[in-house]
C-alpha positions as a printed Julia matrix, in Angstrom:
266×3 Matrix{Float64}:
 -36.12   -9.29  -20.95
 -34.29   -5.82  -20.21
 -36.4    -2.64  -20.58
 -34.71    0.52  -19.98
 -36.47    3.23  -18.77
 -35.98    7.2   -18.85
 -37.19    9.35  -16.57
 -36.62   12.48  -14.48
 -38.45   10.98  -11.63
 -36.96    7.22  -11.1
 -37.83    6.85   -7.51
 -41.56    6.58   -9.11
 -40.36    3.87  -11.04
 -37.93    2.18   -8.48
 -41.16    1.81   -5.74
 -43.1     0.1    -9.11
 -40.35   -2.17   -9.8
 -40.81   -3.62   -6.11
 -43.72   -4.49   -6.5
 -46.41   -7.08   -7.67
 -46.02   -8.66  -10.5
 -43.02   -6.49  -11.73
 -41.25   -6.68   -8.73
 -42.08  -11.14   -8.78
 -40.11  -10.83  -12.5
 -37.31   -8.98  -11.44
 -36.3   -11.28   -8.28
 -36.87  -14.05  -10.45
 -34.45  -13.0   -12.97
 -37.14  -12.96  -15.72
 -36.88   -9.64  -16.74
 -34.28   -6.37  -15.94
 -35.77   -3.02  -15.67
 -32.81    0.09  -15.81
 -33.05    3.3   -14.56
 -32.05    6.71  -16.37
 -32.15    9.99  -15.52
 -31.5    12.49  -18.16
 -30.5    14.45  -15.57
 -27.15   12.98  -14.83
 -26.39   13.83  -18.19
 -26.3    17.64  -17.74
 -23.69   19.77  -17.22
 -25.05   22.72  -15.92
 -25.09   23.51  -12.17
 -28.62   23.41  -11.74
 -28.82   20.4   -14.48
 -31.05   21.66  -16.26
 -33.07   19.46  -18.81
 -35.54   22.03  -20.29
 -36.16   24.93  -21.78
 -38.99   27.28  -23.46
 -40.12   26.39  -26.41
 -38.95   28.73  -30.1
 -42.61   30.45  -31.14
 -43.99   30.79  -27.6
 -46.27   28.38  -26.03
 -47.67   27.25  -22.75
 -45.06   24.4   -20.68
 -41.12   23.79  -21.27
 -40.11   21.47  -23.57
 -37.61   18.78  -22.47
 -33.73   19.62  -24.29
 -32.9    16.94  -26.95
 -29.12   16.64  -25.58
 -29.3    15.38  -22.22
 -31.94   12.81  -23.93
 -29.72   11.98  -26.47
 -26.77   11.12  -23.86
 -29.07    9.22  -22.12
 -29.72    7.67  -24.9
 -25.89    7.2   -26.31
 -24.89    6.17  -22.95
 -27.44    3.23  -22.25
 -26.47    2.02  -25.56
 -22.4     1.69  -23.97
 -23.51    0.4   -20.48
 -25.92   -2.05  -22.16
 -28.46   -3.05  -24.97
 -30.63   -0.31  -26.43
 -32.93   -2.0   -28.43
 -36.22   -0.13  -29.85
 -36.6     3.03  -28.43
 -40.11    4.23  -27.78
 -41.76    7.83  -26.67
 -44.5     7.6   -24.77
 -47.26   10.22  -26.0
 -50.4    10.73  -26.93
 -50.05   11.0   -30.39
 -48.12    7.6   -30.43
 -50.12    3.9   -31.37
 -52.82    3.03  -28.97
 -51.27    0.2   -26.74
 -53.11   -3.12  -26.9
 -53.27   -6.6   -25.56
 -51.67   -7.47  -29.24
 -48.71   -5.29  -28.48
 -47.68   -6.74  -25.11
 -48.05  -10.13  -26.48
 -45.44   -9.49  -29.42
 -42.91   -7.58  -26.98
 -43.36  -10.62  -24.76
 -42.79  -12.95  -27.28
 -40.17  -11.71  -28.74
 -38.54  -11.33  -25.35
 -35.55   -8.16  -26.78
 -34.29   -5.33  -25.2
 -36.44   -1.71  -25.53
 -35.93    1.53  -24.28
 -38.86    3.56  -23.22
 -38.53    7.44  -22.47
 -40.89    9.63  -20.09
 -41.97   12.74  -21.29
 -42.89   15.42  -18.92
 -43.67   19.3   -18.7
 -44.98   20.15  -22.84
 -43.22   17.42  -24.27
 -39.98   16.15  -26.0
 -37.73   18.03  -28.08
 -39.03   16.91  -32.06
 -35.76   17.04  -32.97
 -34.36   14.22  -30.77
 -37.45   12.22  -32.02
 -36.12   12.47  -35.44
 -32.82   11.86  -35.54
 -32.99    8.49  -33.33
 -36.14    7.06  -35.07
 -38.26    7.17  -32.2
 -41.71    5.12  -32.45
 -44.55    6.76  -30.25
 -47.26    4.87  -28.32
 -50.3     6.1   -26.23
 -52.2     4.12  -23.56
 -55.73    6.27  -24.55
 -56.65    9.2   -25.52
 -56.14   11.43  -22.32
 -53.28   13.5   -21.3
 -50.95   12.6   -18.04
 -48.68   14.52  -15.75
 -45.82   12.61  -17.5
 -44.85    9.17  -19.05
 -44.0     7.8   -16.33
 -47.54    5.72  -15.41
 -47.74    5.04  -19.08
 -44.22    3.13  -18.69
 -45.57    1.58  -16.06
 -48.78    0.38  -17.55
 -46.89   -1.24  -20.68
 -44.37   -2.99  -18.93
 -46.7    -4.68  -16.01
 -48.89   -5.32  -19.61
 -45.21   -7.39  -21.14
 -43.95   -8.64  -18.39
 -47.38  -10.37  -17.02
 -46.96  -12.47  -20.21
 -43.46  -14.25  -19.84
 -43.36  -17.17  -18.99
 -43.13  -18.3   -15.04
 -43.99  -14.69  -13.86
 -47.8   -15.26  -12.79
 -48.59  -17.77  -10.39
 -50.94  -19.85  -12.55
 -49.72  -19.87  -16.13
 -53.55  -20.11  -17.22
 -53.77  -16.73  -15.78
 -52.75  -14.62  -18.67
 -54.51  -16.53  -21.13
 -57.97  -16.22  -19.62
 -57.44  -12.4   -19.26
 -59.58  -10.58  -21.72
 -58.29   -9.67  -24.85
 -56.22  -12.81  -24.59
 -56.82  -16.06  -26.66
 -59.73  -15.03  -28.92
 -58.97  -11.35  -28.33
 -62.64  -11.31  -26.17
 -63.55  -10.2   -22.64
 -63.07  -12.08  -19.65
 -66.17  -13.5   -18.48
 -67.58  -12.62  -15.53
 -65.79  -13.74  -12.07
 -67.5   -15.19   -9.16
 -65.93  -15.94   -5.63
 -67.44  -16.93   -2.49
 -70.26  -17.19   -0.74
 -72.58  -18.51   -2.88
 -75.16  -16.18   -2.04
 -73.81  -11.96   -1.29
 -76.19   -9.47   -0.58
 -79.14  -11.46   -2.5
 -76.8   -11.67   -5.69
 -76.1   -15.44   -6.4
 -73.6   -17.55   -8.25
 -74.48  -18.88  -11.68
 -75.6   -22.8   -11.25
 -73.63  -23.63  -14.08
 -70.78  -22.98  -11.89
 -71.7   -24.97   -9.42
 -71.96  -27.93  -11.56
 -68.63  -29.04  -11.37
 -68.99  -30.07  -14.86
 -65.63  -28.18  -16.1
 -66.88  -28.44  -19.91
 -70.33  -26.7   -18.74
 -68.37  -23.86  -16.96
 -65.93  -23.17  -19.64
 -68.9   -23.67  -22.68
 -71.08  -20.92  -20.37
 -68.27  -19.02  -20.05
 -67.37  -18.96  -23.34
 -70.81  -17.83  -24.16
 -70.95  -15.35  -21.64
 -67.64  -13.68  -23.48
 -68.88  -13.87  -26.21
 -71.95  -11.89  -24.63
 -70.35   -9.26  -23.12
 -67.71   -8.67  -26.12
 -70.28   -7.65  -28.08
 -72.2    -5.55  -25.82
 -69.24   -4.05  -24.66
 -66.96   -3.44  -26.83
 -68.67   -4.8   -30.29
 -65.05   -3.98  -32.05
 -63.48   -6.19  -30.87
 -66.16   -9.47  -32.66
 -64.82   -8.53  -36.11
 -64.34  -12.21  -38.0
 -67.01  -14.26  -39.89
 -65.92  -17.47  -37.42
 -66.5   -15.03  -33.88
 -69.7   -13.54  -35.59
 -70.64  -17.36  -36.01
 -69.53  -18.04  -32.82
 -71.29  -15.09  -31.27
 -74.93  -16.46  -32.75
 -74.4   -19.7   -31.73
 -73.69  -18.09  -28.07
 -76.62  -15.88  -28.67
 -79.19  -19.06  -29.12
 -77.49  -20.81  -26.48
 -78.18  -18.11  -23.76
 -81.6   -17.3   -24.65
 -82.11  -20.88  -23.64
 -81.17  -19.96  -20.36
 -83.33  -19.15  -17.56
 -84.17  -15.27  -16.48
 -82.76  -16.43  -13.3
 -79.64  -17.62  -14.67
 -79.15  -14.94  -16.7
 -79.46  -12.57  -13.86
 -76.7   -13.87  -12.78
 -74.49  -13.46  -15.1
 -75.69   -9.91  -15.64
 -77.41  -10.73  -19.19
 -80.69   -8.86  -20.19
 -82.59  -11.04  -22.52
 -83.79   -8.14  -23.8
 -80.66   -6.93  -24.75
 -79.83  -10.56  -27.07
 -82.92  -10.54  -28.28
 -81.34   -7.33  -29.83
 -78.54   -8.38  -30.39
 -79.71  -11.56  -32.45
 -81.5    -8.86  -34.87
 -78.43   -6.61  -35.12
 -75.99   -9.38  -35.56
């Protein structure tokens, strides 16, 4: 999978692409990340790639014609593909997202903003889609770049170690959170490890775990539990963890109080 990425500061992205599980994609040939700076594409002595906005207004505004032969000349060297502006007036990124970019395994093009923005005009005469990662402002686009492609490239095939991995992640699967993780000792600080996990019963663990997604999806992030078969799902899980011990439910971090609300609510 190539993504092609534009930004004033690509050293930021270089030390990202050397790493983890970016850096594991790239050296296995499972993905290409490119470089561009709009500023090889000036021809000014100072190479300059902004410029004050017309009406006034706080921040410069990056030019549209270095961007565009950026733009024009990724799409000689190589494969443009979709072109996307990261902003925060663009489509909130999801878990959906990265799975269909992943899937469909194609060349895009992703461009940085920094300063006050991106001239509109480039953005209209190449078609450029907009996405956000939240609802926040950052110094520049260049974390947000980052943050979608770790999100895409996590999901190809042979990247992580354990294929199973991605799948468990939440918002993956069933589109629920992950349950909760435990690692050793058994006992931390008074805090213990579920029994259930203990069991070595590998239907148990993964039926309690399923329950405690459930759980925690709709506590959390009740959104995300929007079909009749996970709001049938989620009383069944309901019942089934009331039946649990206090102690037990301690442990996962589950006030009975709480389902015994959200049995009534549901």
């Amino acid at each position: 999978m190539l993504i092609n990425i534009v930004t004033l500061f690509p050293q930021e992205v270089k030390n990202f692409m050397n790493s983890g599980v970016v850096g594991r994609a790239i050296n296995a040939d499972l993905a290409q990340l490119a470089v561009y700076n709009p500023r090889n594409y000036t021809e000014d002595f100072h190479q300059t790639v902004d410029d004050r906005p017309y009406g006034g207004g706080d921040g410069m505004i990056l030019l549209a014609e270095p961007l565009a032969r950026t733009i024009e000349d990724i799409e000689l060297q190589s494969t443009l593909g979709d072109i996307y502006y990261l902003s925060p007036q663009g489509k909130t990124w999801n878990d959906v997202m990265a799975e269909k970019w992943a899937q469909q395994n194609i060349a895009k093009t992703l461009i940085c903003g920094r300063y006050g923005g991106v001239a509109e005009r480039f953005l209209q005469f190449y078609n450029i889609q907009e996405i956000s990662i939240g609802d926040f402002v950052l110094s520049g686009g260049e974390i947000a770049a980052m943050a979608v492609v770790d999100s895409v490239l996590r999901k190809l095939p042979g990247v992580l170690g354990n294929s199973q991995s991605a799948l468990e992640d939440s918002f993956s699967g069933e589109g629920l959170l992950e349950a909760s993780q435990f690692s050793r000792p058994q006992e931390w600080k008074g805090l213990k490890v579920p029994s259930v996990l203990l069991t070595g019963n590998h239907q148990k663990i993964l039926a309690a775990r399923k329950v405690v997604a459930l759980i925690k999806t709709a506590l959390k992030r009740p959104d995300l539990v929007n079909t009749i078969d996970q709001q049938i799902d989620l009383q069944q899980a309901i019942n089934s963890a009331i039946s649990w011990g206090d102690e037990e439910l301690s442990h996962w971090r589950i006030d009975r109080n709480q389902l015994i609300k959200l049995r009534e609510n549901s």
